[in-house]
C-alpha positions as CSV (number, residue, x, y, z in Angstrom):
1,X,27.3,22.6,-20.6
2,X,25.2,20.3,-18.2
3,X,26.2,16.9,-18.4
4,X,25.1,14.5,-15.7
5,X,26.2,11.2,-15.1
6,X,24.4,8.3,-14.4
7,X,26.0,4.8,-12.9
8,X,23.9,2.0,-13.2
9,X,25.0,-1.5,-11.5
10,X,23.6,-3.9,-9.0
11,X,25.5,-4.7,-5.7
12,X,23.9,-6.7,-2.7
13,X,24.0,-4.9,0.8
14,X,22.0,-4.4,3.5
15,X,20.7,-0.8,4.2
16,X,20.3,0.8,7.9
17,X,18.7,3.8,7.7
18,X,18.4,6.8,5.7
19,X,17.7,10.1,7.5
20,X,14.9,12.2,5.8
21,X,15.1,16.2,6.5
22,X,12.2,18.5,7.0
23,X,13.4,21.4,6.1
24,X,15.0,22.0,2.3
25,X,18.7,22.0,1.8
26,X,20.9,24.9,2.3
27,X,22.7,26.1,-1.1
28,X,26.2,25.1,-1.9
29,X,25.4,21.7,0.0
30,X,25.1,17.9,-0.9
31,X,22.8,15.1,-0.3
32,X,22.8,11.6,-1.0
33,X,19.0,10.8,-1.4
34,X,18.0,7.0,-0.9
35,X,14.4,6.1,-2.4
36,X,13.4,2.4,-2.3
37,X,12.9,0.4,-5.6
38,X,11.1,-3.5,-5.7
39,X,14.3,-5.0,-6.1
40,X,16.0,-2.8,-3.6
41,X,17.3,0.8,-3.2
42,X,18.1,3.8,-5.7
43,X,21.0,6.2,-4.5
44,X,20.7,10.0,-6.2
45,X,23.9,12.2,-5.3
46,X,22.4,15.7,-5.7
47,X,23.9,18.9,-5.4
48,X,22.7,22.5,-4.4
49,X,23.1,25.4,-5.3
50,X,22.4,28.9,-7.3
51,X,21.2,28.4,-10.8
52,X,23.9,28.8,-13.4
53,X,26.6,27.4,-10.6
54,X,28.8,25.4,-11.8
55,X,31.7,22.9,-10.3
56,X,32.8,19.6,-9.9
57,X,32.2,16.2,-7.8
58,X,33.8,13.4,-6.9
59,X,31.5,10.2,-5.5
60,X,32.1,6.9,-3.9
61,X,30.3,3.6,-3.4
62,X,31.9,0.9,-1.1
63,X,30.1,-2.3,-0.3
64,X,31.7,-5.0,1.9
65,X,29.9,-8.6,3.3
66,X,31.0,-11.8,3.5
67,X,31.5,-11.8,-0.8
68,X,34.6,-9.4,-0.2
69,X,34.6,-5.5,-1.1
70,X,34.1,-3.7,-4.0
71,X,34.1,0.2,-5.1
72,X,33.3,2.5,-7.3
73,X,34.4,5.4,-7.8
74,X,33.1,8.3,-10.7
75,X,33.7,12.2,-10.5
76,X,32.5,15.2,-13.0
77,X,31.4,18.7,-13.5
78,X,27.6,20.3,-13.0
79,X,25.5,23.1,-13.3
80,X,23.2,23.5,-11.6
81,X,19.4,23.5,-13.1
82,X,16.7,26.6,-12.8
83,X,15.2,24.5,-9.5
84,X,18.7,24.8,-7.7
85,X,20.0,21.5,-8.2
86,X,22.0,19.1,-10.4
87,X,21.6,15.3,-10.1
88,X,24.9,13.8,-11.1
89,X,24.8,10.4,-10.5
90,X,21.9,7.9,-10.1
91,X,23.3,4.4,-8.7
92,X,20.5,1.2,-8.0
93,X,21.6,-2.0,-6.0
94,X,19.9,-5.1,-4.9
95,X,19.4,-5.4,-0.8
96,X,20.9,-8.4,0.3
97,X,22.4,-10.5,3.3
98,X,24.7,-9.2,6.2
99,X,26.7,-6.6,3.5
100,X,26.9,-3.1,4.5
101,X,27.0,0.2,2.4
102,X,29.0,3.6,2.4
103,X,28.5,6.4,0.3
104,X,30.6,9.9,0.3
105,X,30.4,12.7,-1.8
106,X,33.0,15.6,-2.2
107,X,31.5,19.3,-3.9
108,X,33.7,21.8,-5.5
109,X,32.3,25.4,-6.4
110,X,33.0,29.1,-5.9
111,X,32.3,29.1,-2.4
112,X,35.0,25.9,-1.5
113,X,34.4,22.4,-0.5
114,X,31.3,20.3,0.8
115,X,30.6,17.0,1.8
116,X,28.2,14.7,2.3
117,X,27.8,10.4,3.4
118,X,25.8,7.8,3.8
């Protein structure tokens, strides 16, 4: 069964930087892909992987600024799809004053654990 989940909520925060690879991502990895939006930023937490894998996540979202600090947190299972990836979650938030934003993802499969941040 593929299910994917999708977050959708708006938080203000300031992002850095985003690092963009050249080269594609190695299987059984993660990646926390940013892609800008008019009204801000759009996080997608992707995993990799052999078709037909499946496993389980577990993501985080922690924004902090001078409103306080709030978190989210959301985890599930994947397969992954015939292009050797699953999408899980799709998260968009508003760009605004001094805030600052930390994302961390944790991968389960057949072959252990991976990680990936933002």
């Amino acid at each position: 069964m593929n299910t994917k989940w999708t977050s959708l909520f708006f938080i203000p925060f300031v992002f850095g930087c985003a690092a963009a690879t050249a080269s594609p991502p190695a299987p059984d990895s993660c990646e926390i892909r940013t892609i800008e939006t008019p009204g801000g930023l759009r996080l997608e937490s992707v995993v990799y992987g052999i078709p037909g894998e499946s496993g389980s996540y577990a993501m985080s979202l922690e924004r902090s600024g001078a409103g306080g600090t709030s978190e989210v947190r959301q985890d599930g299972d994947f397969v992954i799809d015939e292009t050797g990836e699953a999408v899980v979650s799709v998260t968009e938030v508003n760009r605004s004053g001094h805030d600052r934003l930390h994302a961390h993802m944790t991968v389960e499969n057949r072959s252990g654990s991976h990680s990936c941040s933002l």
